[in-house]
N, C-alpha and C positions, 0 to 999 in steps of 0.2 A: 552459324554464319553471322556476324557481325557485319553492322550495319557501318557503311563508309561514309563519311558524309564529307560531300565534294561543295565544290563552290565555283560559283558562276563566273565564267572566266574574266580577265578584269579586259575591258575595253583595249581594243590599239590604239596607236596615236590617231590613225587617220579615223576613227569611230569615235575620236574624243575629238579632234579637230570639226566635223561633221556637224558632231551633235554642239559645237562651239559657234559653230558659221550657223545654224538655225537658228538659236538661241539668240543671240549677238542679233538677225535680221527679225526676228519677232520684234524683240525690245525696241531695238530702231524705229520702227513699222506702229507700232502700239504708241511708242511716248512722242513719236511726232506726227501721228495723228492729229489733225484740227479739232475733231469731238474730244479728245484729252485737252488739249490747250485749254477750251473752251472751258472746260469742267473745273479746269487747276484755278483759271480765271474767277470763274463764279465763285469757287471757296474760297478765294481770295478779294473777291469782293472789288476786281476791278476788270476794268475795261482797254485791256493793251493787246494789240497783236503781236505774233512770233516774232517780228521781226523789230520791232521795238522793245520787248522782252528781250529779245538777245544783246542791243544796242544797252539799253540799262545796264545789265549783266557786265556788258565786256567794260564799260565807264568805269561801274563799281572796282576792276580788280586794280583798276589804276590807281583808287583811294580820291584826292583831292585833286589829284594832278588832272586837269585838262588835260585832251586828246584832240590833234588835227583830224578835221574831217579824213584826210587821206589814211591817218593812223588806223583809225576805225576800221574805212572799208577795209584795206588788207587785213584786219583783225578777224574782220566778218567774213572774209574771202567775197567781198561784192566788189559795184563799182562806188567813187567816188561821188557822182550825180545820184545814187540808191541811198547813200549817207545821209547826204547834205536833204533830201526830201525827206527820209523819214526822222531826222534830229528836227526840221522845221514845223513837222507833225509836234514831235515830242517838245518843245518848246511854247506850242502855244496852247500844250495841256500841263506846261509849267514844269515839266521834269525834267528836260535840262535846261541851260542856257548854252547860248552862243556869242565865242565873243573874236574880235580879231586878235590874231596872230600878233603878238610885238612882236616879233623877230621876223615877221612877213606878214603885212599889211592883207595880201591879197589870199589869205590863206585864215582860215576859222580852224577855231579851238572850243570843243564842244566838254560842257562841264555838267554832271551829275547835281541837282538842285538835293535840298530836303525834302520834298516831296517827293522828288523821285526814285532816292532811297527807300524812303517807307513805302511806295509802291513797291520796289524790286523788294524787300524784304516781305512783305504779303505774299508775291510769287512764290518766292522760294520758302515761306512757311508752308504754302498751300502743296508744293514740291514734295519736302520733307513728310510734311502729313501723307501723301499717297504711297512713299517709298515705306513708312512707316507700317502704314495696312497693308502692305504688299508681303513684308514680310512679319506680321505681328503672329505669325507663329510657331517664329522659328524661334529654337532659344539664345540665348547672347553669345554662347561659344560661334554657331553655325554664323550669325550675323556678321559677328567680328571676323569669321573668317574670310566670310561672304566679301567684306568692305575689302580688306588687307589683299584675297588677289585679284579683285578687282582694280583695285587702285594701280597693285602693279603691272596688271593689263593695261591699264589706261595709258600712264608711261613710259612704257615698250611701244605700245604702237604711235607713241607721239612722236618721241626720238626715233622710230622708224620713218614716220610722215615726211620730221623737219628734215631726216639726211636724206630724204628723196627730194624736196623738193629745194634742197638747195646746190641741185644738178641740175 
């Protein structure tokens, strides 16, 4: 009698979808956790919260270009009065500035300092570093693969988001 050698059956979608929605709500759950903030902050050597963390961040992808307080909040999905308080925080820890509107006087345009870049780049060193030990033992094929469909997860459900919500 020879020996058959079977193989464990491959997952369905909906056992891959499943085990996708846990997966997906750990992550979420763990990296926006406060005690990770907290932690990412101290290897970084600095003192910002989540939501000046995120205000830096979204500045940055603009480059040099200034952003109307309004711009931001819909960036950040907040309100405009949650902006303008926490850019006035960030201001008078020198990371960004604030300046008026030329083209609307009654309207602020909030600008990324040097300092605040080398803040945000400390974050997202200390960022990197964590993602790094997360997976420091996987080998470089698994990573790259890791990265590659994850990214294109990332922009399926964005372009899903933005045609929802501009219904």
């Amino acid at each position: 009698m020879s020996k058959a050698t079977t193989k464990e059956p491959a997952p369905s979608d909906a056992d891959a979808l499943a085990t996708l929605q846990v997966s997906l709500q750990s992550i979420v759950r763990d990296l926006g956790q406060a005690r990770t903030h907290e932690r990412l902050l101290e290897r970084a050597g600095v003192r910002l919260d989540r939501a000046g963390t995120a205000l830096l961040y979204k500045l940055s992808l603009h480059g040099e270009e200034p952003l109307r307080v309004s711009a931001l909040a819909e960036l950040l999905g907040v309100d405009t009065p949650t902006v303008t308080r926490k850019a006035q925080q960030l201001e008078h820890l020198g990371y960004v500035t604030r300046d008026p509107d030329p083209e609307d006087g009654r309207a602020t345009r909030v600008h990324l300092t040097a300092e605040g870049r080398t803040v945000l780049s400390r974050v997202v060193s200390a960022r990197r570093d964590l993602l790094a030990s997360v997976v420091s033992d996987w080998d470089d094929d698994a990573r790259r693969t890791f990265a590659d469909l994850l990214d294109r997860f990332a922009l399926s459900l964005h372009a899903l988001t933005e045609d929802h919500r501009d219904q």
